[in-house]
Phi, psi and omega in degrees: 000321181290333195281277245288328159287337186281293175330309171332298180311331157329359206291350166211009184265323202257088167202169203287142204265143160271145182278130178307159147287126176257060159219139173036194201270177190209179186245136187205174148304164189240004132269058162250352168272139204283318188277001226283315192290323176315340177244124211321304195281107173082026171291316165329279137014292185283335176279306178312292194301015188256312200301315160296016172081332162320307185243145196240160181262183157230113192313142157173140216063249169264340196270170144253185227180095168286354171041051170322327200259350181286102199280155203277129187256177191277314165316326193262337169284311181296350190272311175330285197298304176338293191298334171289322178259025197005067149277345190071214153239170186311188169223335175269153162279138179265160203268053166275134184285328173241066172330292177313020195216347165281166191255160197308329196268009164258348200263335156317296202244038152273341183294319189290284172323341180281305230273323156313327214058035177285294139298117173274330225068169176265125156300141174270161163282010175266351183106332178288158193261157166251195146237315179093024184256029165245029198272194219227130161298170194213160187290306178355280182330298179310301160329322178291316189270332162253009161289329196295326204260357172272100182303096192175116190297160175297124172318139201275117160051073182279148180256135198233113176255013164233149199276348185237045193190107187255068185003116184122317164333109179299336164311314225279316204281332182286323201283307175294334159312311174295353185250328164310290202298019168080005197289342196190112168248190190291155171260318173169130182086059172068339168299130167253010129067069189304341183269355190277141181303185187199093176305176195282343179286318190283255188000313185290335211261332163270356155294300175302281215293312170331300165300340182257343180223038169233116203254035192277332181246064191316150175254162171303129199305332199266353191281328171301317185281335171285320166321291236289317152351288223275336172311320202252342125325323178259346146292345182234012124278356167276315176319329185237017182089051189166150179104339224269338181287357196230038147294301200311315174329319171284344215251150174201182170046239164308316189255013179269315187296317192310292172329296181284348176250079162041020162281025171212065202244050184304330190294327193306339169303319198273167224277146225289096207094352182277166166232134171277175192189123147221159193199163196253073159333350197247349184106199220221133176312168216215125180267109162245033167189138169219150171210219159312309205249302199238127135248129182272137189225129187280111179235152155248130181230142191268145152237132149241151166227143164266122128313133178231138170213165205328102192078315207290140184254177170035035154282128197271142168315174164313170170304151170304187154217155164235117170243158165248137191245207214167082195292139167252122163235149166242152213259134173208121174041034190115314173255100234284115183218187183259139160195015157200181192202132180228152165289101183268334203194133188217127185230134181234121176135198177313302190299201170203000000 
């Protein structure tokens, strides 16, 4: 019965490592890259976006590789961007004359972006458009496509802190938007140097900041308190044997995986006729961060367990434990899910 208040805690921290896939790029936990902490600037950055499922590795040997420093071509920013906005993939050919030349796994969700108006094309001087998609995405660009994905009017008497960003620009009105809303700052001495390439550490690092500030669409505190709510109800009917088939529904990214390789195989602990029983002492979860795209939410939760030993029913377990977990969720597609989970805080016996 006590591993079973200990487990609990385990409920996304604690699972089993998956063997990377070694072709093309793979989904893994994100301590399985070898490299991701290692680099000073956006590690933070980059384990979310690992965690959401957004950024994939690259096998060699056992490991994966997050290649922070590997720059980014327009194809591999559209597979990217698509997937930070789960459009999924088109349906339509978008009228780029060398089409045939994006690779398959790009052209679903550059079609969703065309279709979106995220992506426009490159003019040709003949008037036809390219995509261009092994050419290195440019910051310009990235500004532009992801103000296009921001539901949000253009800013009044925008203030311009580069000195190389012009009226006239085809660029200019997207790059200050985009420095406004915190999405892309300067590299140095007042410049943003549109023209300049961008590695997967910058790129992962304005797709999070993409995700963390675009409020056009707020979801309302209760449809988050209801995830988180109705997620912890169905843990503590798998805990006693039943619920555990309509979890994945609430899951994505990282605890969607935990899930599908047995990291959330708590019931099996529990003890043979015993019960878990949780319950929330704090009250009704607590939204403490929100945006379009992400929210963080807070429970405080009771573990008790009843126990049966020889013959005897209802006999009470060890003192609770309470812990406040700290839920991460993302908006996919409409619907709002978990897709990581941390332990904030744990007290074991009465009180709370």
């Amino acid at each position: 019965m006590q591993r079973v208040l200990y487990l609990f805690l385990s409920l996304f921290i604690f699972f089993a490592p998956v063997p990377p896939v070694l072709a093309g790029t793979a989904t893994a936990f994100s301590d399985q890259f070898a490299d991701l902490k290692s680099h000073p600037w956006g590690a933070a950055e980059l384990t979310m976006m690992v965690q959401l499922g957004i950024m994939q590795g690259y096998p060699e040997g056992d490991r994966l590789y997050a290649l922070p420093d590997k720059q980014v071509n327009r194809a591999e920013f559209a597979a990217l961007l698509a997937r930070t906005l789960s459009l999924g993939d088109g349906q339509e050919i978008p009228p780029f004359t060398d089409w045939q030349a994006v690779p398959d796994w790009a052209r679903g969700p550059a079609a969703a972006l065309y279709e979106a108006g995220i992506v426009t094309g490159v003019p040709r001087p003949d008037g036809a458009l390219n995509f261009l998609p092994q050419a290195p995405v440019c910051r310009s660009e990235i500004a532009a496509m992801l103000t296009r994905a921001v539901e949000d009017e253009m800013l009044q008497d925008p203030v311009n802190p580069f000195g190389d960003v012009r009226p006239g620009d085809w660029y200019y009105e997207s790059v200050l938007k985009a420095y406004k809303l915190g999405l892309v700052n300067g590299r140095a001495a007042g410049r943003f140097e549109p023209d300049g390439t961008a590695s997967r550490v910058e790129v992962m690092v304005m797709l999070s900041r993409f995700l963390e500030k675009d409020t056009a669409n707020l979801p309302e505190d209760s449809v988050l308190k209801s995830v988180v709510r109705e997620f912890s109800e169905l843990t503590g009917k798998a805990l006693n044997g039943a619920g555990r088939e309509a979890m994945p529904d609430y899951l994505t990214g990282e605890a969607a995986l935990a899930f599908q390789n047995g990291g959330l195989g708590l019931w099996e602990s529990v003890p043979a006729g015993g019960k878990i029983e949780l319950t929330h002492p704090g009250g009704a979860p607590l939204v403490e961060f929100k945006s379009s795209y992400l929210a963080r939410v807070k429970y405080r939760t009771r573990v008790d367990v009843t126990a049966a030993l020889s013959g005897e029913t209802g006999k009470p377990g060890p003192a609770g434990l309470t812990v406040d977990e700290r839920y991460y969720l993302y908006n996919e597609a409409g619907a709002w899910k978990i897709y990581a989970l941390d332990l904030v805080w744990s007290s074991r016996g009465e009180g709370e």
